[in-house]
C-alpha positions as CSV (number, residue, x, y, z in Angstrom):
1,X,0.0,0.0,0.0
2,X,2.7,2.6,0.9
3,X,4.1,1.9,-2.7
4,X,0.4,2.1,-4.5
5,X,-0.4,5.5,-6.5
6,X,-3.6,7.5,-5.7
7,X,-5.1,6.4,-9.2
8,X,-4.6,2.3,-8.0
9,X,-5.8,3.4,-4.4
10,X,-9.3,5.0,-5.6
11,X,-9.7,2.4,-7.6
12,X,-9.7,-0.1,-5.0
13,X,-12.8,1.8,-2.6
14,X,-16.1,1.5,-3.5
15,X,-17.6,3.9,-4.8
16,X,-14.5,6.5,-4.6
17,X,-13.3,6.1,-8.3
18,X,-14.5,9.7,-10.2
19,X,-16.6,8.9,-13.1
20,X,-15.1,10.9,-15.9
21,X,-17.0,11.2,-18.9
22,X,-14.2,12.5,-20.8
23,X,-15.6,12.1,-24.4
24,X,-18.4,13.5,-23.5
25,X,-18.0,17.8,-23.4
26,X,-21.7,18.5,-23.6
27,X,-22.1,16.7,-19.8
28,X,-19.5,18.8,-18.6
29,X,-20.6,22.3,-19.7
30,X,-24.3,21.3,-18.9
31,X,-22.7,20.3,-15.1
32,X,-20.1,23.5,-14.8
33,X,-23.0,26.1,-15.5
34,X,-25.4,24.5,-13.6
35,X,-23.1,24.4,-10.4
36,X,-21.9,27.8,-11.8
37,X,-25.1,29.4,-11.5
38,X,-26.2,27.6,-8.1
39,X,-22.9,29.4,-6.6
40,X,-23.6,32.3,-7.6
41,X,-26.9,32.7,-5.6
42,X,-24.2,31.7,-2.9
43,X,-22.4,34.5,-2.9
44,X,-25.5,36.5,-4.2
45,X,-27.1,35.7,-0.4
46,X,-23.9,36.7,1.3
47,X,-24.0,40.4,0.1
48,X,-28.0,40.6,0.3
49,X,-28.1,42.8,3.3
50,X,-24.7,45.2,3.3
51,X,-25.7,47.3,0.7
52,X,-29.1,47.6,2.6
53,X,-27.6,48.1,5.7
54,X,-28.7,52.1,5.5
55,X,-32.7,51.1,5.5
56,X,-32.4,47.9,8.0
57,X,-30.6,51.1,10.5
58,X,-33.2,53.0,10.2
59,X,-35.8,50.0,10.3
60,X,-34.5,48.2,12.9
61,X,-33.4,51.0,15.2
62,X,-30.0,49.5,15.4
63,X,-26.1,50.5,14.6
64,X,-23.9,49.3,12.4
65,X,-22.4,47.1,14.9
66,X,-25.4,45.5,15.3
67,X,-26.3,44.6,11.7
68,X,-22.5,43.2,11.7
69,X,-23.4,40.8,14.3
70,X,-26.0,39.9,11.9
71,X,-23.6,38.8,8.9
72,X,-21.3,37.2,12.1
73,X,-24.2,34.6,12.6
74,X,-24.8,34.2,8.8
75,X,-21.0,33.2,8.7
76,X,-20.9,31.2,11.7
77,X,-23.9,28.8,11.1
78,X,-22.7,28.6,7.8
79,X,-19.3,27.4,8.7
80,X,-20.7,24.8,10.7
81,X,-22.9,23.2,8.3
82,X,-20.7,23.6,5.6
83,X,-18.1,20.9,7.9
84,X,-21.1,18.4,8.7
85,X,-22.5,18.9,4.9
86,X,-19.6,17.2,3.3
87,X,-20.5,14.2,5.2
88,X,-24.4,14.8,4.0
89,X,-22.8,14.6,0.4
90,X,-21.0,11.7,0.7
91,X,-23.6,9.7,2.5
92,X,-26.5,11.0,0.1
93,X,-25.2,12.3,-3.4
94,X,-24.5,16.2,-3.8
95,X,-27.9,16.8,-5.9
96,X,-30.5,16.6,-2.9
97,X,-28.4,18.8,-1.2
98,X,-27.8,21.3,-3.6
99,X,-32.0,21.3,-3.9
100,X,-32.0,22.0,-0.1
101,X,-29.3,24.8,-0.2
102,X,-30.7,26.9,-2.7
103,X,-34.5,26.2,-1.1
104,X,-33.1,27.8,2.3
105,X,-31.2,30.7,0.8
106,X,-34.6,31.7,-1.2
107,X,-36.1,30.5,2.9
108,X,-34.0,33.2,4.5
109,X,-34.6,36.6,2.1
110,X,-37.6,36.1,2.1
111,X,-37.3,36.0,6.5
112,X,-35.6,39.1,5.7
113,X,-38.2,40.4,4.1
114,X,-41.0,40.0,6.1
115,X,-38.7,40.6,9.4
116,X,-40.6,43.0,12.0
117,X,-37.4,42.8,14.8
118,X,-34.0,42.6,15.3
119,X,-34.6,38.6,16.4
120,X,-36.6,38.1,13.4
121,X,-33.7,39.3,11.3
122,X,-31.3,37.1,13.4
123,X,-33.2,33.8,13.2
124,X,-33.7,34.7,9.0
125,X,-30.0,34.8,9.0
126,X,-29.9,31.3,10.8
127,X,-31.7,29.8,7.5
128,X,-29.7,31.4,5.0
129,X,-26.3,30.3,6.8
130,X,-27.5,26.8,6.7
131,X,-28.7,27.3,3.1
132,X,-25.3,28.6,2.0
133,X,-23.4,26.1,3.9
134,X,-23.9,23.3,1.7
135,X,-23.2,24.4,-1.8
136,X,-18.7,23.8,-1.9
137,X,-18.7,20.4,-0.6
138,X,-21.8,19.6,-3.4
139,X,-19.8,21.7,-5.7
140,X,-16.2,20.2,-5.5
141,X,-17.6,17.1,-5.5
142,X,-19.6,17.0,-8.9
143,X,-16.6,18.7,-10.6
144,X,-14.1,16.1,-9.3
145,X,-16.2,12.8,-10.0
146,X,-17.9,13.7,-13.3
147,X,-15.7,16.7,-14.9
148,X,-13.3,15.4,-16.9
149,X,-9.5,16.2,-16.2
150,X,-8.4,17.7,-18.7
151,X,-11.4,20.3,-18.3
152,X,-11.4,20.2,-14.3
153,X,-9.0,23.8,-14.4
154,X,-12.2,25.5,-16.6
155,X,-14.1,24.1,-14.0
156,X,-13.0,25.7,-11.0
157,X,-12.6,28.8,-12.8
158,X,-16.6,28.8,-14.2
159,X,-16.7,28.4,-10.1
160,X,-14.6,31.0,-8.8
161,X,-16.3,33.7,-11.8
162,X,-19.7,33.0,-11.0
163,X,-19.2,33.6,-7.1
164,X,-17.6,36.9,-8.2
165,X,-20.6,37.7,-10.2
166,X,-22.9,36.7,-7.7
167,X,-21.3,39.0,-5.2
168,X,-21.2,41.9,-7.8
169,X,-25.2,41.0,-8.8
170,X,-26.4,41.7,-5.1
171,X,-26.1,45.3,-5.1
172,X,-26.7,45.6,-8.1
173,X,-30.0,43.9,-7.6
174,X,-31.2,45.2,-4.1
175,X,-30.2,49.1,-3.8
176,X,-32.3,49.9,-6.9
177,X,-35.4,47.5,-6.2
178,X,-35.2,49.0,-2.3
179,X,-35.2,52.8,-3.9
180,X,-38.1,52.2,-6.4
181,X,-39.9,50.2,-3.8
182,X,-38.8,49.2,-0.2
183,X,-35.8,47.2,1.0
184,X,-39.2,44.5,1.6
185,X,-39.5,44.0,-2.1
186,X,-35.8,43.8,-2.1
187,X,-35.4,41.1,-0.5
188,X,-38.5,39.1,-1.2
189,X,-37.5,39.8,-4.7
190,X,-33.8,38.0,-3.9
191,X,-35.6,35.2,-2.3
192,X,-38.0,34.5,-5.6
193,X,-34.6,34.6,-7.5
194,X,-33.1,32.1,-5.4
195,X,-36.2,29.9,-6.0
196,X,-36.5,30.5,-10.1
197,X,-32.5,29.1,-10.0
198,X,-34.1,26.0,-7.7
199,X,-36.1,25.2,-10.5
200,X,-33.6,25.6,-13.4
201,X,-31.4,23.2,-11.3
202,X,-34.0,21.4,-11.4
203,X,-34.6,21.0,-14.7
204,X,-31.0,20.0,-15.1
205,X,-31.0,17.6,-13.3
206,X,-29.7,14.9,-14.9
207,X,-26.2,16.5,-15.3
208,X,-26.5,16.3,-11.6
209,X,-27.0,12.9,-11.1
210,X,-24.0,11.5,-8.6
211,X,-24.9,8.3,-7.0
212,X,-23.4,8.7,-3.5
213,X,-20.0,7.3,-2.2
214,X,-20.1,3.8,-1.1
215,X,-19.2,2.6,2.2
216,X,-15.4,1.6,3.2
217,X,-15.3,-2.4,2.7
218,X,-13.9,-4.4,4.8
219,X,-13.1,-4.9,8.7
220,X,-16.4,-6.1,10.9
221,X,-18.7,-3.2,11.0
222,X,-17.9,-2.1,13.9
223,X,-18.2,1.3,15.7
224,X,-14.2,1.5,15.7
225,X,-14.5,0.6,12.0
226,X,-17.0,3.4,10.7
227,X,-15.3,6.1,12.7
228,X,-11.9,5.3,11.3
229,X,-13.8,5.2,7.9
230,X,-15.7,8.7,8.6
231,X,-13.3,10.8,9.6
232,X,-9.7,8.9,9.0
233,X,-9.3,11.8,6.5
234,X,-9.2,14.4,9.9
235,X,-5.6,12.8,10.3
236,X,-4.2,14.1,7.0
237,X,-2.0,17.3,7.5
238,X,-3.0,18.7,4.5
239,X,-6.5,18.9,5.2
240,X,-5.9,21.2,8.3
241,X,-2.8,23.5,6.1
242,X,-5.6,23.7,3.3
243,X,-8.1,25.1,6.3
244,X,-5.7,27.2,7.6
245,X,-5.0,28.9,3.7
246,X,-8.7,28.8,3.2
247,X,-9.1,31.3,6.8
248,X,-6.7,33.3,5.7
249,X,-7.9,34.0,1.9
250,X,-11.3,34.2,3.7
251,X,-9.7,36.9,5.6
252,X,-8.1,38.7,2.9
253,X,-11.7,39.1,0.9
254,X,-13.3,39.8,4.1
255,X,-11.1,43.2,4.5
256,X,-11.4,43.8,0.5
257,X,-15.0,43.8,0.9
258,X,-16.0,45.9,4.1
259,X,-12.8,48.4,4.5
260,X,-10.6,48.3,2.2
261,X,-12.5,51.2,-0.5
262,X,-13.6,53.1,2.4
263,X,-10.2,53.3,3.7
264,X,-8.3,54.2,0.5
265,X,-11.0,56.7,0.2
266,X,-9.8,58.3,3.3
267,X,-6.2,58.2,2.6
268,X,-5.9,59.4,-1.0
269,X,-9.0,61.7,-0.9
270,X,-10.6,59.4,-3.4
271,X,-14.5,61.0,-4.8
272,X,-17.2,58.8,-3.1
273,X,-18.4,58.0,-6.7
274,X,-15.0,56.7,-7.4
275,X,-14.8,54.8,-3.9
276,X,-18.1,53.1,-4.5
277,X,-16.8,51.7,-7.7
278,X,-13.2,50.3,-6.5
279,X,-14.9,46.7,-5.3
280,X,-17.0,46.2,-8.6
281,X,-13.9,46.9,-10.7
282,X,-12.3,44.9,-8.2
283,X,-14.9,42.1,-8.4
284,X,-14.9,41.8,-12.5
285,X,-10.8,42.0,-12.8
286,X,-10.9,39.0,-10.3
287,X,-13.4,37.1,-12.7
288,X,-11.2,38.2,-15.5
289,X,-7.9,36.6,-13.8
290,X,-10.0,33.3,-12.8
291,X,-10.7,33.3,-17.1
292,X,-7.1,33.0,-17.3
293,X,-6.1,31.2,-13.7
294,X,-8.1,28.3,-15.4
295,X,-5.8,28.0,-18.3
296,X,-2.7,27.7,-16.4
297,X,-4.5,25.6,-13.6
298,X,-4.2,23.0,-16.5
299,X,-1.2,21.4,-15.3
300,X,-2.1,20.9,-11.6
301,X,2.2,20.7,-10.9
302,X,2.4,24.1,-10.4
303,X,-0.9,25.5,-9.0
304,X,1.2,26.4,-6.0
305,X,3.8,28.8,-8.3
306,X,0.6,30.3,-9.4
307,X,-0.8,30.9,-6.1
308,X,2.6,32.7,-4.7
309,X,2.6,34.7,-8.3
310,X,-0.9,36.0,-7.8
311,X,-1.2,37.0,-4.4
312,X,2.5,38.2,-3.9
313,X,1.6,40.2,-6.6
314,X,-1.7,41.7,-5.1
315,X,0.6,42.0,-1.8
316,X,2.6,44.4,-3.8
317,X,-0.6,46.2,-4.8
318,X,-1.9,46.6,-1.4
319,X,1.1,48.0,0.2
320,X,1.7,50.4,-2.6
321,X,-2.5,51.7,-1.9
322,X,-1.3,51.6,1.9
323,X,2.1,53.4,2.0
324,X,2.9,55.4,-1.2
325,X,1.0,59.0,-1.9
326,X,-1.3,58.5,-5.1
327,X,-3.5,60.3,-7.1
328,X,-7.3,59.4,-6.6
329,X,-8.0,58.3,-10.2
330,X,-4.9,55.5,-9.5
331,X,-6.9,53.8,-6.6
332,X,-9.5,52.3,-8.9
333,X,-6.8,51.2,-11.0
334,X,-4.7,49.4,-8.0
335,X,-8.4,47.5,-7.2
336,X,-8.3,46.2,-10.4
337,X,-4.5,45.0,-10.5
338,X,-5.3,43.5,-7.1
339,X,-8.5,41.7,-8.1
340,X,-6.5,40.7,-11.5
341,X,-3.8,39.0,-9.3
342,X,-5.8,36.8,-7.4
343,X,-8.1,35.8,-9.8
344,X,-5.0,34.3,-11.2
345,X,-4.6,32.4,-8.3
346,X,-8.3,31.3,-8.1
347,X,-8.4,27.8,-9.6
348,X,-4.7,26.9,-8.4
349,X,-6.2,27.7,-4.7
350,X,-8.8,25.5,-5.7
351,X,-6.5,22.4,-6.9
352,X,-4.3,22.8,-4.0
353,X,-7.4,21.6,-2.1
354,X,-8.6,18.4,-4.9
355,X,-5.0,17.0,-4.3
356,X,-5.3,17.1,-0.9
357,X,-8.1,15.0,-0.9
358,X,-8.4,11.1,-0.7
359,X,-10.7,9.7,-3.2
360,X,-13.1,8.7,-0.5
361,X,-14.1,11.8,1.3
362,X,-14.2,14.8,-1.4
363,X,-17.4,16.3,0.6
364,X,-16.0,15.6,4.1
365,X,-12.9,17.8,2.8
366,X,-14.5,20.4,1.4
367,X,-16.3,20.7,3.4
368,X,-13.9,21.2,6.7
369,X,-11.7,23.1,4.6
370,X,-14.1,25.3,3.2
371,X,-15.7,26.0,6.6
372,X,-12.2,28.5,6.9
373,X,-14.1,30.4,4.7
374,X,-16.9,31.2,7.2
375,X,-14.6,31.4,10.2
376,X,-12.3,34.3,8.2
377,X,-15.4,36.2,6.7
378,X,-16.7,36.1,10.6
379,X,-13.5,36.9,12.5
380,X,-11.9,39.3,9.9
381,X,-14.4,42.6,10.0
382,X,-13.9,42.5,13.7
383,X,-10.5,42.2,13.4
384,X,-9.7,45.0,11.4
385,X,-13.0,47.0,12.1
386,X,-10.8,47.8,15.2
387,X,-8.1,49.3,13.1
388,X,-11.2,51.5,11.3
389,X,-12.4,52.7,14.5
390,X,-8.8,53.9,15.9
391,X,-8.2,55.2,12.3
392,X,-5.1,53.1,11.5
393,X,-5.8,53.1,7.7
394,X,-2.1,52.5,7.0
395,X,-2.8,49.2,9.0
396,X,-5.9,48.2,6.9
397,X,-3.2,47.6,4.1
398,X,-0.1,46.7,5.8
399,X,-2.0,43.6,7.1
400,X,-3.7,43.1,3.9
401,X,-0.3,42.8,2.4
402,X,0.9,40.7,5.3
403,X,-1.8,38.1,5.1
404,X,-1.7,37.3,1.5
405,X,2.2,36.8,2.1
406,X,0.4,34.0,4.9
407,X,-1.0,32.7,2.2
408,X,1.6,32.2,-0.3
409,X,3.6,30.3,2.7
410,X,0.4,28.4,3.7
411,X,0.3,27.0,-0.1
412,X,3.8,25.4,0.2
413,X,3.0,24.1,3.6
414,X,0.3,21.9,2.3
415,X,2.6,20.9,-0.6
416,X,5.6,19.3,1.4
417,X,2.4,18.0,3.6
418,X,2.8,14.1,3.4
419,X,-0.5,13.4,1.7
420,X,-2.1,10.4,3.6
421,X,-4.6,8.7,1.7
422,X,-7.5,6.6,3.9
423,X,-7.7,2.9,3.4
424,X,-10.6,1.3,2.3
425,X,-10.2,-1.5,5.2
């Protein structure tokens, strides 16, 4: 066994072996966009209520702080289903669980919507965390068992544009429906989205269909046996240096999204037009570098090259915004070199993550992994909403440059990581 590849190793579990329709290219666009469009509704939920945070003040009789706390519960119920849903995916296929994720998201806008209290708007954000904390494990798991290889790179970057998209749809979407109307028919509008993209999914279903992973053979059944077979994959080191890369990317978008435009507004007297501006452009140049990232995620031997080149580059970015005197019409510009850079990186990060994984768990991975996601987008605006407060805008940057060089170290970690691989006995 020590001797065996991975390929001879999946082979031997039940169940475990991808099912690549290589010849087959219609399958695996029909499969990418469907996935591609569920994610986006992701993302779409995460950024529902931040734009909106100026009515739900005023609504709600609260502060900002407060309405923080809200997206800090959305995050954190999110991040622990996303960890038990890789099991769900495993035990029962990634398409009924897609069906439930994108049925809660539509669930918890339209809570929003029809929320009368602060509590209300708390226990709506419960049911959209638990909606959005399914959809990477089902995700990563239908690309790696049906998408072929050679188109896997594409695949992850279809992934990695539509969450962008998603993120730069919701204001989009809400601010104008909430100034025509009310930030009601806002949200309930969101949630009947959510719900149309239900039934398209739907109606694709069969480029869905994944029959779930068999059990480990082997041993006696017992207890001992079943816990070794569920969560053997806890012992792998990579795993837990893919989790720690994932907190820290988490944490990096976090501060793009909440502080980084208002604070390079601040320092280089930016025009609020222009500010409001700097994460769209840096939203669609991060969708343009995934375009790209997916091409050179093609040969899977140096996704970690591509990961230091991207975000080392964007560390450059940041601590030029953060340090050097510019004029306001550059700052837009920077976003976009930024969001360029690690769109680059985008598939690689992904990759880094699929080789990390035995054939046997894919959604038990993914789904610890990805739950780093949820703890960094939790933990980071109070983090560096602290730096905000005092006014340490130099900061904002410094450690925005400092954490992506994290992440460039964290990808290497997980490389020299001895991959272990569970037995099927």
């Amino acid at each position: 066994m020590k001797n065996s590849t991975t390929k001879d190793i999946a082979a031997s579990v039940p169940g475990a072996a991808p099912i690549h329709p290589s010849a087959d290219r219609r399958q695996d666009a029909g499969l990418i966009a469907l996935v591609g469009v569920a994610h986006a509704m992701s993302h779409f939920t995460q950024l529902l209520l931040a734009p909106l945070f100026p009515w739900l003040k005023d609504a709600f009789n609260v502060g900002y702080a407060e309405l923080g706390f809200v997206l800090t519960v959305f995050f954190v119920v999110s991040c622990i289903v996303q960890a038990a849903s890789g099991f769900w995916v495993d035990r029962f296929g990634p398409r009924p669980i897609l069906y439930v994720g994108l049925g809660l998201l539509g669930l918890g806008a339209m809570g929003y919507a029809m929320s009368t209290s602060y509590a209300m708007l708390l226990a709506s954000a419960v049911v959209a965390g638990v909606g959005n904390g399914v959809f990477h494990p089902a995700d990563y798991t239908l690309f790696n068992r049906k998408v072929a290889p050679q188109r896997l790179g594409h695949a992850y970057s279809v992934h990695g544009i539509t969450g962008s998209l998603g993120w730069a749809l919701a204001p989009a979407f809400v601010v104008p429906l909430a100034l025509a109307f009310s930030w009601q028919v806002a949200l309930a509008a969101a949630g009947v989205l959510s719900w149309l993209v239900l039934l398209l999914v739907w109606v694709g279903r069969r480029f869905l269909d994944l029959p779930a992973l068999a059990p480990a053979a082997g041993g006696t059944g017992g207890a001992t046996q079943t816990d070794d077979s569920s969560f053997g994959f806890l012992k792998i080191p990579a795993v837990w240096m893919c989790f720690v890369f994932f907190f820290f990317y988490a944490t990096v978008l976090s501060v793009v999204q909440t502080y980084a435009p208002e604070s390079a507004r601040q320092l280089h007297a930016v025009p609020a037009q222009w500010a409001a501006i700097c994460l769209t452009i840096y939203m669609v140049a991060n969708a343009s570098g995934m375009v790209v990232g997916g091409f050179l995620a093609a040969d899977p031997n140096r996704c970690e090259r591509i990961v230091a080149t991207g975000f080392g580059a964007a560390a450059v970015v940041a601590l030029v915004v953060g340090l050097m005197p510019l004029p306001a019409m550059a700052v837009p510009l920077l976003f976009g070199a930024m969001g360029l850079a690690s769109g680059l990186a985008g598939p690689s990060r992904d990759l880094i993550v699929k080789r990390a994984a035995p054939p046997n768990a894919t959604g038990r991975v993914y789904g610890v992994v990805y739950s780093g996601l949820d703890i960094g987008q939790a933990v980071a605006p109070l983090i560096f909403g602290v730096l905000m407060d005092h006014g340490r805008l130099h900061a904002i940057w410094i450690g925005l440059a400092a954490v992506q060089l994290v992440l460039i170290t964290s990808a290497f970690r997980v490389r020299r990581a001895r991959r272990t691989v569970l037995a099927a006995a």
